[in-house]
C-alpha positions as CSV (number, residue, x, y, z in Angstrom):
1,X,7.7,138.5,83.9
2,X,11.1,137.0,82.8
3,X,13.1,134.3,84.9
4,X,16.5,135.2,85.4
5,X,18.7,132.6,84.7
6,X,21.0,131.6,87.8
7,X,25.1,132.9,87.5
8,X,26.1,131.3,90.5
9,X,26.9,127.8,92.2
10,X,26.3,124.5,90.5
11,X,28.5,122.3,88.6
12,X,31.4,123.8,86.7
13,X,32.7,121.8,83.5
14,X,35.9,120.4,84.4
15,X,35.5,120.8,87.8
16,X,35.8,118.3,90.7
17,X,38.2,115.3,91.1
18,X,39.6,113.7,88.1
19,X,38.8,109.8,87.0
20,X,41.8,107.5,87.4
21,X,44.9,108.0,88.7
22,X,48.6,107.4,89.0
23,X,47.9,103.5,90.0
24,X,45.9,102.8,86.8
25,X,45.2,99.3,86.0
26,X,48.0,98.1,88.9
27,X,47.6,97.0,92.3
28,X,46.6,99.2,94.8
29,X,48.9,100.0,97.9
30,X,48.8,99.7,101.5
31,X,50.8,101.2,104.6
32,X,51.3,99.1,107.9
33,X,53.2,100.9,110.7
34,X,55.1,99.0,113.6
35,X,56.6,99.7,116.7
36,X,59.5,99.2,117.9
37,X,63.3,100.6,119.5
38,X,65.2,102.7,117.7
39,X,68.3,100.3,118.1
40,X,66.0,97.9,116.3
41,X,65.4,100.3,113.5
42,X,69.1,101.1,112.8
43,X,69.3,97.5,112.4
44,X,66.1,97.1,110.0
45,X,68.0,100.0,107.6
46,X,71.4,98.4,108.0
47,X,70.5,95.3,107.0
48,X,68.4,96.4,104.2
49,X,71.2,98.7,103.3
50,X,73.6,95.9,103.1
51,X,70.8,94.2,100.6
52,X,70.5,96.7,98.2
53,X,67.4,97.2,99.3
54,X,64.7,99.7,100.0
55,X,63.5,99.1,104.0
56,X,59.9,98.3,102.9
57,X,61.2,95.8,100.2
58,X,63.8,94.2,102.3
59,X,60.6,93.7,105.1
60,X,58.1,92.6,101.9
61,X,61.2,90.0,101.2
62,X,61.8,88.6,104.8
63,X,58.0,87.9,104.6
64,X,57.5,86.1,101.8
65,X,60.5,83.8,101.8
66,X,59.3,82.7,105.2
């Protein structure tokens, strides 16, 4: 008798998640996530605002010129 070859499941070509990515050969990224008032926060974006700055890169700044 003849074997019938199978037609479904198993691996597809081209199938399945990609290798690499958008961060390529760069650093890879992180996310903290604080607490605090909102009075506080109007403050945070002010004064980055003021700085030309983006609120994460104004906080990433404070930081390391401490």
């Amino acid at each position: 008798m003849e074997e019938l070859k199978k037609t479904r499941g198993g691996a597809r070509a081209g199938s399945g998640r990609k290798k690499g990515g958008k961060n390529q050969g760069e650093h890879k990224t992180g996310r903290i996530v604080i607490s605090c008032l909102e009075s506080e926060v109007t403050m945070i974006k002010l004064h980055a605002s003021e700085a030309g700055k983006t609120v994460s890169q104004f906080i990433i700044d404070l930081v390391k010129n401490r």
